[in-house]
C-alpha positions as CSV (number, residue, x, y, z in Angstrom):
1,X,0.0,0.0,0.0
2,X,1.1,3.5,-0.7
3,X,2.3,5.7,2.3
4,X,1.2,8.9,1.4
5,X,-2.1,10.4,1.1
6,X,-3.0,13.6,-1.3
7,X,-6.2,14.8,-2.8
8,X,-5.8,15.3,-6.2
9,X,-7.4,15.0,-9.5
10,X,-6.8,12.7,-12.9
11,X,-8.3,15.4,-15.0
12,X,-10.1,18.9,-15.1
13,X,-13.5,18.1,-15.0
14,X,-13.0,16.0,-11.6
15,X,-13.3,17.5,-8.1
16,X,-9.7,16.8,-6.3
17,X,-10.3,14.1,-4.4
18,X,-8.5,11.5,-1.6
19,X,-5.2,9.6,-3.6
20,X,-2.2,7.6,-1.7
21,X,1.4,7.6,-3.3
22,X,4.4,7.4,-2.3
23,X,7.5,9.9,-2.1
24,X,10.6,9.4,-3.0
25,X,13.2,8.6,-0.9
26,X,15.5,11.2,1.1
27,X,18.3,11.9,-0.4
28,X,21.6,13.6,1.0
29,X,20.9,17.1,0.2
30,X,17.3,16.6,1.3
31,X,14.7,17.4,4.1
32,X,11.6,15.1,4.5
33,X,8.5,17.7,6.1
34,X,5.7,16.4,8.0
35,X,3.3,19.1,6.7
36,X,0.6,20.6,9.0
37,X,-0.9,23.1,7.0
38,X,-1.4,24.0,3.7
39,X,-2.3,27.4,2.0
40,X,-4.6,27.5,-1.3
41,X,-3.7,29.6,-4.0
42,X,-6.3,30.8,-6.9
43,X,-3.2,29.2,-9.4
44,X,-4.2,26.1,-7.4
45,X,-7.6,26.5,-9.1
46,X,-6.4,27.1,-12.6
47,X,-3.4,24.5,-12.5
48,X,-6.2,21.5,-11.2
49,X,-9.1,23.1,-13.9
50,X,-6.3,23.0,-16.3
51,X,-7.2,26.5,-17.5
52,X,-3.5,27.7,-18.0
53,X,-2.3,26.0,-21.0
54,X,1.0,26.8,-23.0
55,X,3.7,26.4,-20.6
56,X,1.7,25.6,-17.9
57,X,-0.4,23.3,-19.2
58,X,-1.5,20.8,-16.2
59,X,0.2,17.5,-15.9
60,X,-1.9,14.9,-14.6
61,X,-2.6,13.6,-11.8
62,X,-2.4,17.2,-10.5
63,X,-1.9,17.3,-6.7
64,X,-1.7,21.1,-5.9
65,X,-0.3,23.0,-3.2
66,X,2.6,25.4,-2.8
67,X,2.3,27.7,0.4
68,X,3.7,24.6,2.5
69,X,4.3,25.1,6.9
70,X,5.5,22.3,8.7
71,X,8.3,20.5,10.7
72,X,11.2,18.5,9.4
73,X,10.7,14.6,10.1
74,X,14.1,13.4,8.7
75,X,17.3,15.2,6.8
76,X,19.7,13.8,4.6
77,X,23.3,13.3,5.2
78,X,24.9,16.0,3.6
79,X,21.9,18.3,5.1
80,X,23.4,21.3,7.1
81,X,21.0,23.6,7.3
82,X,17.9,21.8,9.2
83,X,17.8,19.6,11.8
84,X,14.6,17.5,13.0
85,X,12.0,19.1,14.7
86,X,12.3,22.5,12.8
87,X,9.7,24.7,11.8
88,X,9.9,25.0,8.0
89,X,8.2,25.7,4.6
90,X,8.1,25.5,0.8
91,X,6.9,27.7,-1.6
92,X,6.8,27.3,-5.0
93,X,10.1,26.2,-6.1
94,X,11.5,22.4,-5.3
95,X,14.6,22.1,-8.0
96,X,16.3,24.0,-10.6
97,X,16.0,23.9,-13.6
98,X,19.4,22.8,-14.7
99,X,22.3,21.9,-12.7
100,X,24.1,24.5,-13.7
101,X,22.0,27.0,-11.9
102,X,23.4,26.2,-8.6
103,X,24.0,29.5,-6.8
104,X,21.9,31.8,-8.7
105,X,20.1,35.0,-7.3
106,X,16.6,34.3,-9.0
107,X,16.2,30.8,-9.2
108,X,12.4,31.5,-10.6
109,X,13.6,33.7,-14.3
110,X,16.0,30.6,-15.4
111,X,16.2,28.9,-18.5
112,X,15.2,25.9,-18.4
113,X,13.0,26.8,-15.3
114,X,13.4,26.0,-12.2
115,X,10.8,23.0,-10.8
116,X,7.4,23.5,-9.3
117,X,6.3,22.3,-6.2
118,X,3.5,20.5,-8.2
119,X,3.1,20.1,-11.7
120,X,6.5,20.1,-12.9
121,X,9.1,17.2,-13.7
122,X,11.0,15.5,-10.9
123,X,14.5,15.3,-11.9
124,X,14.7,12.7,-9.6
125,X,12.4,10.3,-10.7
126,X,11.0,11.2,-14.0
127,X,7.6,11.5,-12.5
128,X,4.9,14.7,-11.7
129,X,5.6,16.5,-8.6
130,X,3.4,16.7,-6.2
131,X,1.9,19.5,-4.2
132,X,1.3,20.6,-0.2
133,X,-2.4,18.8,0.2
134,X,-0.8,16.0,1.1
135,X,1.2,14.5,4.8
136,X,4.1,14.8,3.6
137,X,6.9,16.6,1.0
138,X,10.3,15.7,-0.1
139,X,12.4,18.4,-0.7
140,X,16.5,19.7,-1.9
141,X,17.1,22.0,1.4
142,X,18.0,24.7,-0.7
143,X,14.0,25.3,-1.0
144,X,13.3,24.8,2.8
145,X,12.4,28.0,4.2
146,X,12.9,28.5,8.1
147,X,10.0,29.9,9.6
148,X,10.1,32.2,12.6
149,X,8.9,31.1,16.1
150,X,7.0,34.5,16.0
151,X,4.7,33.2,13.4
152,X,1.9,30.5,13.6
153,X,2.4,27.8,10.9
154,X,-1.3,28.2,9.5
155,X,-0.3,32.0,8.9
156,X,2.9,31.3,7.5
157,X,1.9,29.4,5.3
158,X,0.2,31.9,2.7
159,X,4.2,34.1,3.0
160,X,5.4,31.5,1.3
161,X,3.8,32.7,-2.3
162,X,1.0,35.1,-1.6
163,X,3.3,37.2,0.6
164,X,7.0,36.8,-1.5
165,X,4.8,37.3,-5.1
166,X,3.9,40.9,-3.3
167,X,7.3,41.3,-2.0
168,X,9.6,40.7,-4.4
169,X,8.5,43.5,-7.1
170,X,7.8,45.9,-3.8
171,X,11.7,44.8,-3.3
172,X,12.7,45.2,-6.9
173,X,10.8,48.7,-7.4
174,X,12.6,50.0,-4.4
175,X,8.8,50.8,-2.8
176,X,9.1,52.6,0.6
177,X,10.0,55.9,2.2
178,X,9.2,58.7,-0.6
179,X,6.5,56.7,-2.2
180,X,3.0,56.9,-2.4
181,X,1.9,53.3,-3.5
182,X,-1.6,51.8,-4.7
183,X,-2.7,48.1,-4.3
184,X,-5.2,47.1,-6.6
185,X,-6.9,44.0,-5.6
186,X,-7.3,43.0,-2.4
187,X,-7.9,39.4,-1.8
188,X,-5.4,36.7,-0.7
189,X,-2.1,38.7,-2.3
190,X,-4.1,42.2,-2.2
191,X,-4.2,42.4,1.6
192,X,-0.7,41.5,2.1
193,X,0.5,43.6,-0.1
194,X,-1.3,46.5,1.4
195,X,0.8,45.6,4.6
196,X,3.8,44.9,3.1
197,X,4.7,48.1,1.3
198,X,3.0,50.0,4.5
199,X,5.5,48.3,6.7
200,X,8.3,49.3,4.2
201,X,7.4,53.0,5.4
202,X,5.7,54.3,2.1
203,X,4.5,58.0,2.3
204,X,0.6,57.0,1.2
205,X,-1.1,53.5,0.9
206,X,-4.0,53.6,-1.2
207,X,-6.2,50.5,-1.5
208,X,-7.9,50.6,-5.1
209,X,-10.9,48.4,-4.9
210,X,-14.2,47.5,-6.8
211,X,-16.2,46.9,-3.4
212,X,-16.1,49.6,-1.3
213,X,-17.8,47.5,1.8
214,X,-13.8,46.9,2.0
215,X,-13.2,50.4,2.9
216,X,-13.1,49.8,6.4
217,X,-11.3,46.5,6.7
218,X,-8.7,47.7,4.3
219,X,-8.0,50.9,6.6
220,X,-7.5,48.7,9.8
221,X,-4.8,47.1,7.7
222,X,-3.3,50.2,6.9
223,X,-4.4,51.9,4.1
224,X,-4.5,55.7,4.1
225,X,-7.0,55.5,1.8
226,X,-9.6,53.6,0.0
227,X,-10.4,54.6,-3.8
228,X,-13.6,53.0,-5.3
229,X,-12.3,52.4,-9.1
230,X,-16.1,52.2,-9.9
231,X,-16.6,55.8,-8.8
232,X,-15.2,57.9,-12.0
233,X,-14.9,61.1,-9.3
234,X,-13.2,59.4,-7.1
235,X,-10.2,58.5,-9.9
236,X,-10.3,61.5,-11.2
237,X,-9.0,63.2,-7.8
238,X,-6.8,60.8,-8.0
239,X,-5.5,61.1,-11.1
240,X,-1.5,61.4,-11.8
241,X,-0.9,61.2,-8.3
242,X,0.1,57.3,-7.6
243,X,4.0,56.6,-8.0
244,X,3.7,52.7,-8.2
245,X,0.8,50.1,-8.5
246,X,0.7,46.6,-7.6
247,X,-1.9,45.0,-9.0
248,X,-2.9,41.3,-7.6
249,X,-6.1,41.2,-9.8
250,X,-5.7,37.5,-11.1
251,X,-8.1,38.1,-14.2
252,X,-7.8,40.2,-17.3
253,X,-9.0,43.4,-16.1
254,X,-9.1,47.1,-18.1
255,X,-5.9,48.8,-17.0
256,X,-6.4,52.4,-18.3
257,X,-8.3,53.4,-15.0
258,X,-5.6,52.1,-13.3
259,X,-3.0,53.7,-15.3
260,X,-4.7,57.2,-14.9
261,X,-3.8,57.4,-11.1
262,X,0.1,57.1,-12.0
263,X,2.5,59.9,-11.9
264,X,5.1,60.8,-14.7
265,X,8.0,58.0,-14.2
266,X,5.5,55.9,-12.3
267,X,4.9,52.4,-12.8
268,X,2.2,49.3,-12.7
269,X,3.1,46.5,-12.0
270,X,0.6,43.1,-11.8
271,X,1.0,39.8,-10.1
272,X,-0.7,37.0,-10.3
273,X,-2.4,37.5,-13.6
274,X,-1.2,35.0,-16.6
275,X,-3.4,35.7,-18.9
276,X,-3.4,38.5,-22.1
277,X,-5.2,41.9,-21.1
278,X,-8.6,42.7,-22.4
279,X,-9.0,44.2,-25.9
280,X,-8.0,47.9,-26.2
281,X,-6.8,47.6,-21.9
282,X,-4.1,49.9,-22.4
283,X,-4.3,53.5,-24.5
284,X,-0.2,54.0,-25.1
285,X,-0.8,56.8,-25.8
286,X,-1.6,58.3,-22.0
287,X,1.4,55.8,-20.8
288,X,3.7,57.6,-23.4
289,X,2.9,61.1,-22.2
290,X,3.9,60.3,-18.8
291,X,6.1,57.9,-19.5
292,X,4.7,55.1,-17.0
293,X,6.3,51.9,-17.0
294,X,3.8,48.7,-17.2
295,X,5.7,45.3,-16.1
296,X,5.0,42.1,-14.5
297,X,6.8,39.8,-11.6
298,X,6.7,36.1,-11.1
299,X,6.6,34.6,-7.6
300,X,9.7,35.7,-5.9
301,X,13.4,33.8,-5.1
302,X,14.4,31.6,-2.4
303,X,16.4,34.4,-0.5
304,X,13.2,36.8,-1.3
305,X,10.9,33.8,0.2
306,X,13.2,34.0,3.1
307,X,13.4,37.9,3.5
308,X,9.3,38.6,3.7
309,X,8.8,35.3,6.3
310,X,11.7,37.3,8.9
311,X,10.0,41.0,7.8
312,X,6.7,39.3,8.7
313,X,7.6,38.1,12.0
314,X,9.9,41.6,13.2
315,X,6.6,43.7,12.0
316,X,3.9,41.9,13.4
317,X,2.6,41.3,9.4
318,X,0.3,38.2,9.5
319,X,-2.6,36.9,6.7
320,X,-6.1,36.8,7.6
321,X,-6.5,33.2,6.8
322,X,-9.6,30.7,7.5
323,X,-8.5,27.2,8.3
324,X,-10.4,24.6,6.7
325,X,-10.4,20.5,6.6
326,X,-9.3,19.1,3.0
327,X,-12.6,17.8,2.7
328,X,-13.9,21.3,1.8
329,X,-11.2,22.4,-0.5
330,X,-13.3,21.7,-3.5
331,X,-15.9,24.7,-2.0
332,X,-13.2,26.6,-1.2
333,X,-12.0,26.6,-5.0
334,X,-15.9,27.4,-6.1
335,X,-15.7,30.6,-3.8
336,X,-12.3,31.6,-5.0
337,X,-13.6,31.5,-8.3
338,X,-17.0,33.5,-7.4
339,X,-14.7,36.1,-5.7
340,X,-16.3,35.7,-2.6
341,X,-13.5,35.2,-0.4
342,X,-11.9,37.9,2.2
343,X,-8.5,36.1,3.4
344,X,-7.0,33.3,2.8
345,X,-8.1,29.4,2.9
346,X,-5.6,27.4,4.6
347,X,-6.2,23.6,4.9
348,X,-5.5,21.7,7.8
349,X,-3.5,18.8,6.6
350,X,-4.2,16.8,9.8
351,X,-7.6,15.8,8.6
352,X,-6.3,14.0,5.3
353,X,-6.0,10.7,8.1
354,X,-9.9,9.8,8.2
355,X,-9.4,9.6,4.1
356,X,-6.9,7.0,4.1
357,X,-9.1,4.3,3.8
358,X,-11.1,5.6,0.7
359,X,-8.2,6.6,-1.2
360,X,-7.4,5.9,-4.6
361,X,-4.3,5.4,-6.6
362,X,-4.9,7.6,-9.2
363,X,-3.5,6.4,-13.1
364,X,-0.9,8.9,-14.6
């Protein structure tokens, strides 16, 4: 019988479901994690619905999962920097992409690219990786993340992509003291952000948002104001007054309200969004005059996964996360998609146990 138990799915039209496997042995250079909770990412939704496609197309079976909090249950031999017992995590990133990579600064922009947690190629074994809704990972300790005591595991968890993929271009962009910054979006990635560039010690941060209902939450987390983008006054006094925009919306969206707010030299800059822009979503003409810059960032490096879990725990930064048995994940996906979800679903991978016996091997 297979020792470890998932939920996962043979194909996009199934619901994820209970499924035993087994990992792979521990190597030298790696850390075996017994993992106790599990954040759930909307990619999570599009990898298992296979709604990506291109590069990403979904490998099957698709076991998802990459915002990974736990404790290491075993280390390999040549393992230095874990021991047993330590609290730990793994985002999105397992294993280069090439060998050759080895030491480099942005382990997620290499050619070939580096591994996914799930739904990429083991080099190891040939075989589909597999995600965080499962007991247990098997991963190269140069992907282990070391999570501060100051932080709960269940609210770790979503730093480990929602909070480095709004890091890393707050990093890049040099966001902080001098700027006034704009978060557009404010869901799972949105409301981290908003806290992130706020504890970075930016002049003004302005939550952009299409339900003002928010407006209150959204200041309690440190916004300085709240500007409904469905209010054409409220953009207009706005307007040419924004010096960088994150945007987490993770659907195409029309940018050109957006792009009003920015000052000359400003820029916008989206996350979590894969997918082209809607017809006629940018007029160059008004990012010309002002000379805005539009760009995009992917995730975030290892040392960047590592930077936003310690700024986290010295600022007191934590998600509002809602922990939920596995069982539910499959309602927690249909409310993702609906938009109707304020903070972040975290599953309690404890419960996967009472599924053992119904499990299935699923074909690949």
């Amino acid at each position: 019988m297979a020792s470890n138990i998932g939920y996962a799915t043979p194909d996009k039209n199934t619901p994820l479901a209970p499924y035993t496997f087994d990992r792979r042995e521990v190597a030298a250079e790696d850390v075996r994690i017994d993992i106790a909770y599990c954040g759930v990412c909307h990619s999570d939704v599009h990898q298992a619905r296979d709604e990506f496609g291109g590069a990403l197309a979904t490998l099957w079976p698709c076991l998802p999962g990459h915002e990974i909090a736990g404790t290491v249950a075993e280390v390999g031999a040549d393992v230095t920097a874990f021991a047993v017992g330590d609290r730990v995590g793994v985002g999105c990133l397992v294993y280069w992409g090439d060998e050759s990579q080895r030491g480099v600064s942005e382990e997620q922009y290499q050619n070939p690219p580096a591994i996914f947690t799930y739904n990429g190629k083991d080099p190891a074994t040939g075989e589909v990786t597999l995600g965080g809704y499962s007991d247990e990972i098997v991963v190269n300790q140069h992907f282990v993340l070391r999570i501060p005591d100051a932080i709960p595991l269940e609210q770790a968890a979503p730093l480990l992509c929602a909070g480095v993929t709004t890091w890393s271009p707050l990093e890049h962009w040099n966001v902080g003291a001098g700027s006034t910054v704009a978060i557009a979006g404010l869901g799972g990635l949105g409301h981290l952000a908003l806290q992130l560039a706020k504890a970075r010690g930016a002049d003004r941060v302005i939550a952009l948002t299409t339900t003002p209902d928010k407006a209150d939450d959204l200041r309690e987390l440190g916004a300085d104001d709240v500007v409904d983008m469905n209010d054409d006054d409220a953009v207009q006094a706005h307007a040419a007054s924004i010096d960088f925009v994150l945007s987490t919306i993770p659907t195409p969206f029309d940018m050109r309200p957006y792009l009003s707010l920015i000052r000359h030299d400003g820029a916008l800059v989206t996350v979590g969004m894969l997918e082209p822009i809607h017809e006629a979503g940018i007029d160059f003409g008004a990012v010309s005059m002002s000379r805005i810059t539009i760009g995009g960032s992917l995730i975030g490096s290892i040392a960047e996964t590592q930077q936003v879990l310690d700024f986290a725990a010295e600022h007191g930064i934590r998600p509002e996360v809602k922990v939920i048995p596995v069982q539910q994940v499959n309602e927690a996906f249909d409310e993702m998609v609906a938009n109707a979800v304020r903070f972040r679903y975290v599953i309690d991978n404890s419960t996967l146990e009472q599924d053992r016996e119904r499990a299935e091997t699923l074909p690949a």
